[in-house]
C-alpha positions in Angstrom: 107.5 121.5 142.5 105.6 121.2 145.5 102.3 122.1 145.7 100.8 124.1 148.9 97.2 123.4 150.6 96.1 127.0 148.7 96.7 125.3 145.0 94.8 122.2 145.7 92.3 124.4 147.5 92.2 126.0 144.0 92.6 122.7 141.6 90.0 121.9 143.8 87.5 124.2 143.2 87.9 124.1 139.6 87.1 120.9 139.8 84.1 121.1 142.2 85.2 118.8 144.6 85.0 119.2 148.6 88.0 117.9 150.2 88.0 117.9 154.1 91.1 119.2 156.0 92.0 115.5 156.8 92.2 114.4 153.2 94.3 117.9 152.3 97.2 116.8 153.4 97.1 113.5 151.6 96.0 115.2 148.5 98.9 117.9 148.6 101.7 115.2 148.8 100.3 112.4 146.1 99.5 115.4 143.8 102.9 116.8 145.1 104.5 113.3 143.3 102.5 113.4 140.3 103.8 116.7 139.6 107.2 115.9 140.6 107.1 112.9 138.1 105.7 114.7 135.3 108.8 117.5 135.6 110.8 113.9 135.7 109.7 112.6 132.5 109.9 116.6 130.6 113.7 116.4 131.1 113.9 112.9 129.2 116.5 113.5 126.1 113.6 112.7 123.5 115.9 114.0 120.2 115.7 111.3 117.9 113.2 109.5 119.1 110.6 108.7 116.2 106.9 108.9 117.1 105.3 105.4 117.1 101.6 104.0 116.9 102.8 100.6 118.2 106.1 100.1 121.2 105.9 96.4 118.9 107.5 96.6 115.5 105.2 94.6 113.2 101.9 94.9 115.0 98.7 97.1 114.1 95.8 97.5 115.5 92.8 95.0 114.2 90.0 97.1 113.4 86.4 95.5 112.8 84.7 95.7 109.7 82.8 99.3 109.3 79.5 97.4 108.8 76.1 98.7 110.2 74.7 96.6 113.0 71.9 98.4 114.4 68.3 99.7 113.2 67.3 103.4 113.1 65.0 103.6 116.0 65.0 107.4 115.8 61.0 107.9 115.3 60.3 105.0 118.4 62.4 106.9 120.9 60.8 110.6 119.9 57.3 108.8 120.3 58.4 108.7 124.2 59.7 112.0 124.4 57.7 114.9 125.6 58.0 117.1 123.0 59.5 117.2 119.5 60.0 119.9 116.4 61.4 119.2 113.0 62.7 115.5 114.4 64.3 117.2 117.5 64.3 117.3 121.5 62.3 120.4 122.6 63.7 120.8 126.2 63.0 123.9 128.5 65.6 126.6 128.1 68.0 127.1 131.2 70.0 130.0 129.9 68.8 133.5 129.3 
């Protein structure tokens, strides 16, 4: 699938990114391939195929110990803020 300069104009602006007319072209045919390879790897015969957590038989992950290494600082860092109610951040509303 082959994308036109009208859906990247539109991924685009979803995205909130300007992209000159230069750069267009580039865009279209490197997010062209992506694409392309994506549809590639969704016809891959996957029947069978168990799930893994590891592509090495025998290995997990090593986890560190669930151990608390910090203070509570909470109360220092409200001291610094402009204003606080019932241990929270008052901050100026932005939606009405």
């Amino acid at each position: 699938m082959s994308l036109t300069r009208q859906d990247l104009d539109k991924i685009a602006h979803l995205a909130r990114l300007q992209i000159t007319a230069a750069e267009s072209e580039r865009y279209v045919s490197s997010l062209s391939s992506i694409v392309d390879f994506v549809a590639e790897l969704g016809k891959v015969d996957t029947q069978g195929v168990a799930p893994m957590a590891h592509p090495l038989v025998g290995q997990v992950q090593r986890l560190r110990e669930d151990a608390i290494t910090e203070t509570d600082q909470h109360e220092r860092y409200q001291r610094n803020a402009p204003q606080v109610q019932a241990a929270l951040y008052v901050v100026p509303r932005v939606i009405e």
